[in-house]
Each structure stands twice: as C-alpha cells, then as structure tokens.
C-alpha positions as CSV (number, residue, x, y, z in Angstrom):
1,X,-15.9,-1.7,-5.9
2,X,-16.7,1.4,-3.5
3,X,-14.7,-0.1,-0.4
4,X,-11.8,-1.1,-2.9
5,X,-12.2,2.9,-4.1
6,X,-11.6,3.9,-0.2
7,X,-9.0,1.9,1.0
8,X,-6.5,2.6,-2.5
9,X,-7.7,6.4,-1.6
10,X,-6.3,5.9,1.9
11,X,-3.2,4.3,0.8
12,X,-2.6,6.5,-2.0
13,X,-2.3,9.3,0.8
14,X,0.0,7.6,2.9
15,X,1.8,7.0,-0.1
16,X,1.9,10.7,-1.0
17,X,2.9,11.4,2.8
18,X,5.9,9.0,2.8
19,X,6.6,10.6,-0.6
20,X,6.9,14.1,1.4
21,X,8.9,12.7,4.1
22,X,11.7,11.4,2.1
23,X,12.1,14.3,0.3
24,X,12.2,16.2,3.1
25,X,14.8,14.4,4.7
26,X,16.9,14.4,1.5
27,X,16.6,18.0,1.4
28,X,17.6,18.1,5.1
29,X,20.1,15.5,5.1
30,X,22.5,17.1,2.2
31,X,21.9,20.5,3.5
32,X,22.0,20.1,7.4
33,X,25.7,20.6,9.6
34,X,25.3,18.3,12.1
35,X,26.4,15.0,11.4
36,X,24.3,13.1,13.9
37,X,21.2,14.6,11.8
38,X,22.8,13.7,8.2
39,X,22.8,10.2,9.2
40,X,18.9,10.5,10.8
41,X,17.8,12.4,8.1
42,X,19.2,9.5,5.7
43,X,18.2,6.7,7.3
44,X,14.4,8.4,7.5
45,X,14.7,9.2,3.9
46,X,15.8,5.5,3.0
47,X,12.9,4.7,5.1
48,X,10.2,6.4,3.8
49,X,11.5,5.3,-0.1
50,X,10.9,1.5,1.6
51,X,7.5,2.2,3.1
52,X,6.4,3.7,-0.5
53,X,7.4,0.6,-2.2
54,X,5.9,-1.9,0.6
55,X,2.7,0.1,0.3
56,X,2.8,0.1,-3.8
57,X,3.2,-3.7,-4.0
58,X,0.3,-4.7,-1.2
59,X,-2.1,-2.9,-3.6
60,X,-0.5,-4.8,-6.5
61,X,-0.7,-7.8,-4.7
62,X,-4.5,-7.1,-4.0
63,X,-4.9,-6.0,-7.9
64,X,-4.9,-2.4,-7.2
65,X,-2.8,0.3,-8.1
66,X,-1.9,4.1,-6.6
67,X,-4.7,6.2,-7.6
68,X,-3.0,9.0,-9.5
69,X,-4.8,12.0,-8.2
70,X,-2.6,14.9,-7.3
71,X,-3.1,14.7,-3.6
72,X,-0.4,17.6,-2.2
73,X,-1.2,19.5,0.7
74,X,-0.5,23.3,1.3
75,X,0.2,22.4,4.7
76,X,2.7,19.4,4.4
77,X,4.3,21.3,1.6
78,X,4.4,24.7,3.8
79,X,5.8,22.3,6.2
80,X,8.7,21.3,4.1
81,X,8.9,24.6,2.7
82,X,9.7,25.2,6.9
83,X,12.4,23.3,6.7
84,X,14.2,24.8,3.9
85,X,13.9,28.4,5.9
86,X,15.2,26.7,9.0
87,X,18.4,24.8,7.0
88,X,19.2,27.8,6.1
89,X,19.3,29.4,9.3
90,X,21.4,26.6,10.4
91,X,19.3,26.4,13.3
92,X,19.5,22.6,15.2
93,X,16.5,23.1,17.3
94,X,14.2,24.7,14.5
95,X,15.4,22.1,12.0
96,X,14.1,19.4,13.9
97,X,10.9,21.8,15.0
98,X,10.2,21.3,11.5
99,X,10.9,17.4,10.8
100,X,8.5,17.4,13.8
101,X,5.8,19.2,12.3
102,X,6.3,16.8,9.5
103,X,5.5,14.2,11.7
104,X,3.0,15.4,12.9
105,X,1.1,15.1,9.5
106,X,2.4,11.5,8.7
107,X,1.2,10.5,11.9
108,X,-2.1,11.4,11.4
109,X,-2.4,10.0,8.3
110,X,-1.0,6.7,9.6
111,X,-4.1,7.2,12.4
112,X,-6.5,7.8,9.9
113,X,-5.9,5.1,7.5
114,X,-5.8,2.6,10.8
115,X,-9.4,3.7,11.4
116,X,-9.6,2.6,7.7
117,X,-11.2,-1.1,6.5
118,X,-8.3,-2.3,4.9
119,X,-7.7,-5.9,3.5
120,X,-5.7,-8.2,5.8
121,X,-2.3,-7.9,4.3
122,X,-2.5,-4.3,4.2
123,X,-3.5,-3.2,7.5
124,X,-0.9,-5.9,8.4
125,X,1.8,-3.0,6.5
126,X,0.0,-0.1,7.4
127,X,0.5,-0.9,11.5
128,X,4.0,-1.9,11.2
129,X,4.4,1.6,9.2
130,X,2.2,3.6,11.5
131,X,4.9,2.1,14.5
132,X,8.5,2.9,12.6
133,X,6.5,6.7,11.7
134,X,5.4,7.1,15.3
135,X,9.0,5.9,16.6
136,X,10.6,8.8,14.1
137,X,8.4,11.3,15.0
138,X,8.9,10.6,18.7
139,X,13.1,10.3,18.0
140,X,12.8,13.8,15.8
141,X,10.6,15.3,19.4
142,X,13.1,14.1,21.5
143,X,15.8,15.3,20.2
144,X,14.3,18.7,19.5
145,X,13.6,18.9,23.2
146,X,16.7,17.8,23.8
147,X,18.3,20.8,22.3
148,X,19.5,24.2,24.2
C-alpha cells in the first residue's frame, strides 16, 4: 500500500506540473504578438491537457486515482506569474525566458518521477512524457537564444 502511496504521489505532481504548463501556455498563447509563438504556445497547451489525461487514466487503469492534495508551488506559480509581467512587456526574448523557466520545473519533475518505482505501464507514459517535455523545453531554449 506504501509504494502504491508514492508512485500516485509522484504522478499526482506531474499531473499538477502539466496542469501549470497548459495554463501557462493558454495564458501566453491568447496574449502573446507573435504568431509563430501563438501557435507553440497552443500546441504546448493542447499538449500538456493530453499528458494530464494519459497520466489520469494509467492510474485508473492500475485502480488508483490523482491524490487530491493541493500541491502548488510558489515557485512554478511565481514562474507563471513571470510570464504574465513579461506578456505584458511584449517582450519575445523574456517571454520565452519565462516558458523556459517553466521548463525547467517540469523537467525536473519528469527526472524525479523517472528515478521513481513506477508500475510497467506507467513508467512506460511517464518516459515518453519526460521526452515530448524535454523536446519543448529545449524548442522554448532555442528559440530564446535565438532571439536579438
């Protein structure tokens, strides 16, 4: 009962991560100029919404369900709270300094829950979501750097 405990803690926080990150990328997509990052922030938000539900029907699948402890961060929210300060600037390069910094925090809790004993099936979902999260966050970097 105590390792079913930890690994529906560990996906409960990934769920609360992806649940940051595609509200985040709403908020940047209806608010940002650039069209190129619209369509990123979208497709990241869409994302993120798919991830949540993948992750909420494994532990259904395994007779578990999302714990429903309030897990938010100060951090990830002052993160997102970032973003909002930089949309309103207008301000390409610290827009997506922000989505990075996002990143950054989904990342590690992608790393973390890898390090995790998680049931076949799972870890299975959590990889393949730790590789499109990684790919974003290194997309979101590169076009940061990118930028004059």
């Amino acid at each position: 009962m105590e390792r079913n405990n930890e690994y529906v803690s560990v996906v409960s926080h990934l769920i609360e991560r992806c649940k940051d990150g595609s509200v985040g990328y709403k908020h940047a997509s209806d608010d940002v100029e650039d069209q190129d990052l619209k369509q990123l922030f979208r497709k990241y938000a869409v994302q993120r919404d798919t991830m949540i539900t993948e992750l909420q029907d494994a532990l259904h699948q395994i007779g578990q369900t999302q714990s429903e402890a309030p897990s938010l961060e100060g951090k990830v929210h002052r993160t997102w709270m970032d973003l909002s300060s930089a949309l309103l600037s207008k301000d390409r390069k610290q827009v997506l300094n922000e989505c990075e910094r996002g990143e950054d925090y989904a990342v590690a809790a992608y790393d973390k829950a890898l390090k995790a004993d998680l049931p076949g099936q799972l870890k299975t979902i959590v990889q393949k979501q730790y590789q499109q999260v990684k790919e974003a966050h290194d997309t979101i970097r590169d076009l940061r750097d990118q930028t004059k």
